[in-house]
Phi, psi and omega in degrees: 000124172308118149297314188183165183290119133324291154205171181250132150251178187222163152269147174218175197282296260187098171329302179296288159356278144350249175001299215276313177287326162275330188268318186286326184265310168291317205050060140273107156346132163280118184221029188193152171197125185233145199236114149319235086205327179226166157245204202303307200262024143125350203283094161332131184199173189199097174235127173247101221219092189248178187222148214234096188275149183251154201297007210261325190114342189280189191217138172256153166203154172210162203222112173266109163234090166327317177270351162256124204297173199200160174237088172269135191213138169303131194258154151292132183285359146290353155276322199186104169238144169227124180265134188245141157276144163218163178282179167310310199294312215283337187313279191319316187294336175262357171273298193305328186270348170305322188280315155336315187268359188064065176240135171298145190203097181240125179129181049235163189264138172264107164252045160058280159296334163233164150235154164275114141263190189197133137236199168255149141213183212300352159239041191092009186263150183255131174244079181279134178242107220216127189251132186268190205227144176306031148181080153253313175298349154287261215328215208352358179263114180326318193286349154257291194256054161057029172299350188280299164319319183302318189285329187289318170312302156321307153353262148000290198269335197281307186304320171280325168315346204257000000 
């Protein structure tokens, strides 16, 4: 059985860079950094593969691999977002410090159960910080709010659409 997200990776341009923006800025801790040297199939490579702890125990980590190309590009947040909780109070306080800081900085969004900001961060990735609102845990509970059905529907029409 899955317990819980260990970590999530990523690719990032520049190790520091990456760094100075989850630990100096988010104040996720750095808390791990493995040095590559070969990979599985036996290949010289020079990969730096770092880790970010989140209060949860989990981890954001990413991997500087120079010699494999790779395509950064500002993502759409509907293409590729990584969402953190934080509280209302911390919600507000990283908005001020994000516009403070010349950081792209957007919200905050009202998703009806949570709000939202977004930055950028250095390497194109959108970093949502999403606060829960006194009934998010009902909006997320299948048993009120009919996800299945919605996807069957969506389904549906997409399928006649076609």
């Amino acid at each position: 059985m899955i317990e819980r997200l260990h970590h999530a990776a990523y690719r990032c341009r520049n190790s520091e860079e990456t760094r100075a923006f989850y630990e100096d800025f988010l104040g996720l801790p750095l808390t791990g950094a493995l040095e590559i040297g070969v990979t599985k199939s036996g290949r010289p490579t020079k990969v730096l593969h770092t880790f970010f702890r989140m209060d949860d125990g989990s981890f954001l980590a990413f991997f500087e691999a120079p010699d494999m190309p790779f395509e950064f590009k500002p993502r759409h947040d509907f293409d590729l977002h990584i969402a953190l909780e934080v509280t209302q109070e911390t919600l507000q306080s990283m908005f001020a410090k994000g516009k403070a800081a010349g950081i792209e900085t957007r919200g905050v969004s009202d998703h009806r159960f949570i709000d939202s900001i977004y930055f950028r961060d250095p390497n194109g990735y959108v970093i949502e910080l999403t606060a829960k609102r006194p009934d998010h845990d009902e909006a997320m509970d299948p048993g009120h709010n009919n996800a299945r059905e919605i996807v069957r529907q969506w389904t549906t029409e997409r399928a006649a659409a076609a």
